[in-house]
Steps between C-alpha positions, in 0.01 A plus 500: 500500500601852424339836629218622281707881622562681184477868570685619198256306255450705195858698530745457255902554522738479258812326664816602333752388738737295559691242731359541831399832663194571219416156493451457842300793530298403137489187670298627835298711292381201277442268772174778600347435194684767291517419133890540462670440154872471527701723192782366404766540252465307194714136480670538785210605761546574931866420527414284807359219249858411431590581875501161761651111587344318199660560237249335245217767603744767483530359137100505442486852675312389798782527750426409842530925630273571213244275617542622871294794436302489178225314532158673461652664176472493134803564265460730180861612296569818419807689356453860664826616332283438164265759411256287413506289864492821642203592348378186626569540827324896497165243389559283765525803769152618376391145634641584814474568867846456646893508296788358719895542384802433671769587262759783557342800553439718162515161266090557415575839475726403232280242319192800527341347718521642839274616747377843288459303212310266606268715668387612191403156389320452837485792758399363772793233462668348785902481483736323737831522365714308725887515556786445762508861596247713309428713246721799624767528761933451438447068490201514268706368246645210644332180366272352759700160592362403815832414690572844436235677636517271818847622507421883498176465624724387853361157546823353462703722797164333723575147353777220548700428825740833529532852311837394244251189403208604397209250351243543244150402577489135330201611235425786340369679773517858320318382188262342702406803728498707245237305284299486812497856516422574166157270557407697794560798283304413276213360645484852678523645166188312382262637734596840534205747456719623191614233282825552336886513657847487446689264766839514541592201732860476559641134635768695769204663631272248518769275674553817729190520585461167627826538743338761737613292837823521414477840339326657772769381781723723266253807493410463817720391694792581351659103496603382132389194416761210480516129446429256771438170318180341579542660825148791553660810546251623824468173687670196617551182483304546190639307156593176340662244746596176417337200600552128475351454149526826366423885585267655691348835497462664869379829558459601905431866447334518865650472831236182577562348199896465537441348837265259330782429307768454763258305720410278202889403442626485881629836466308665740800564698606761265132710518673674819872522389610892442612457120107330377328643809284775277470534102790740410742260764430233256552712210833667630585076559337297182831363432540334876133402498493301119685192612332487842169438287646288201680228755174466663300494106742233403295278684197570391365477101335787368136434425433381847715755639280786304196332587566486871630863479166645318301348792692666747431793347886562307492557165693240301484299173710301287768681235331264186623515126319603213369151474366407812343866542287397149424176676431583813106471586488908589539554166331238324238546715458842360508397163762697410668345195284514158543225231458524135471225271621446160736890458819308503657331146592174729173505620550558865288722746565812543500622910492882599487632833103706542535888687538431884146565587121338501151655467252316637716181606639423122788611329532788250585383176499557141386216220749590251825309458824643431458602116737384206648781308282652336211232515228782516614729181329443266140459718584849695577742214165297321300706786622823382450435152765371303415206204684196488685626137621814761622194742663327242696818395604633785641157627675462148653830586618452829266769641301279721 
């Protein structure tokens, strides 16, 4: 079963992005019921069909980052840099609600068809040109690679064990935040009282704006943010400690709930010794109270240990792979992962992770698989007119 919630029923985007950041946020939008058809360049398509571990769908242009976020979508070809695509393209705008970009800034302005242009095809056209640091401003240049932008954005100096070894979030947290963002955008955008905007949603900000503990401490406080492993920067013992079997997640913000903790492990000793005695004792001493814990979690294997924990009222949970997280009942439960049948050449399913969030008990999702390139050309520029001898040649000429 999948939620009958489709608020954006009846809106149309054109999707012109690529690799991640658009998708994902093309993605969102499609997956409310938003008729989203995905623009892409003609033979070669979204550069993330050719991006992923199997090689043989890279081949066939259904790489497995392509599929990640494109379901819900159809695929027309278009060469913009041809006048004739463009023209095109102005047709398909008058069909319209929503146009999302995430190429360097100024590219459609190039091509003729940025934001003012466009408005004159449809003026009460929603934009969301998306990019690693905006439209204006000394780095709006700089391509929009996401290991940069975590870089400058500062989640990097707040990552990895110490300052001289810094760590990159391991996914592409700064694409990902910023196609987030550019769905909430635009979903605001749609019902405005006035239809009709230009937004400019930089990844560095969005990733900024997500960061506001650590961020504030700085404003506020006046305390830059450093590296502390897996250690919580304003409690402890709070992190990932390891356990017979594997690692476990603890997190004893509160005064009760560390001794919880130290009564749990025959540690309760140490709930009245001066270096653990209050919160900021055991965070001026985290590295004399890690091994007390771990020699005592050596004994003990992690799923009972977090299930004991949870009842006494500590937070804890297992540190699980990609794999078991998929498997594990919380998820499946929820219904989280979408399968198609019959997309794939070798004729294998095709699974998708659904938006984190239910209406009504079931799953938002969209029916749509992942499109092939350019399955849906010929049918989509039908609807605005074109005859099949058109079709034939444009295709012949490399136009669509």
């Amino acid at each position: 079963m999948t939620s009958s919630f489709r608020p954006l029923d009846g809106i149309r985007v054109l999707d012109l992005t690529n690799v991640l950041s658009g998708p994902l946020a093309c993605y969102q939008i499609a997956s409310m019921g938003a008729e989203v058809i995905k623009v892409e360049p003609v033979g070669r398509g979204d550069l993330a069909r050719q991006l992923g571990d199997d090689r043989k769908l890279n081949a066939a242009n259904m790489g497995a980052s392509f599929i990640a976020q494109n379901a819900g979508k159809r695929s027309v070809t278009l060469n913009l840099k041809l006048p004739e695509g463009a023209k095109l393209f102005r047709q398909l705008v008058r069909t319209a609600d929503v146009v999302v970009e995430n190429f360097r800034p100024g590219v459609m302005d190039r091509l003729g068809l940025g934001y003012e242009e466009l408005k004159k095809e449809r003026p009460d056209l929603i934009y969301c040109a998306i990019s690693g640091f905006g439209q204006d401003g000394p780095l709006s240049e700089r391509p929009a690679y996401d290991q940069i932008v975590q870089g400058t954005a500062g989640i990097m100096s707040v990552t990895g064990e110490a300052p001289d070894r810094p760590l990159r979030v391991g996914y592409p947290v700064a694409d990902s935040i910023g196609g987030i963002t550019a769905a909430m955008a635009i979903c605001a955008a749609l019902v405005a009282p006035k239809r009709g905007a230009f937004i400019d949603v930089s990844m560095m900000s969005s990733v900024l704006a997500t960061m506001g503990w650590a961020v504030s401490n700085w404003l506020t406080a006046g305390t830059e943010p450093r590296p502390i492993g897996n250690e919580n920067s304003t409690s402890a013992p709070s992190g990932a400690f390891r356990c017979k079997d594997g690692l476990l997640n603890i997190t004893a913000n509160k005064q009760e709930q560390w001794e919880a903790l130290a009564r749990y492990l025959g540690l309760e000793h140490l709930i009245h010794e001066p270096m653990f005695r209050t919160r900021d004792d055991r965070k001026a001493h985290r590295k004399e109270l890690l091994p007390l814990i771990e020699a005592k979690l050596a004994e003990l294997e992690v799923t009972g240990c977090a299930e004991k924990l949870t009842a006494l009222g500590v937070p804890a949970g297992e540190v699980l792979t990609v794999p078991q997280a998929l498997a594990h009942p919380q998820v499946t439960g929820r219904e989280q992962l979408a399968t198609f049948e019959g997309v794939l050449p070798d004729g294998r399913p095709v699974k998708v992770l659904r938006p984190g969030f239910t209406v009504d008990g079931e799953p938002v999702s969209t029916q749509l698989p992942p499109p092939l390139l350019g399955a849906d050309t010929r049918q989509i520029l039908s609807e605005i007119g074109l005859s099949d001898a058109e079709l034939d040649d444009l295709s012949a000429r490399g136009v669509i």
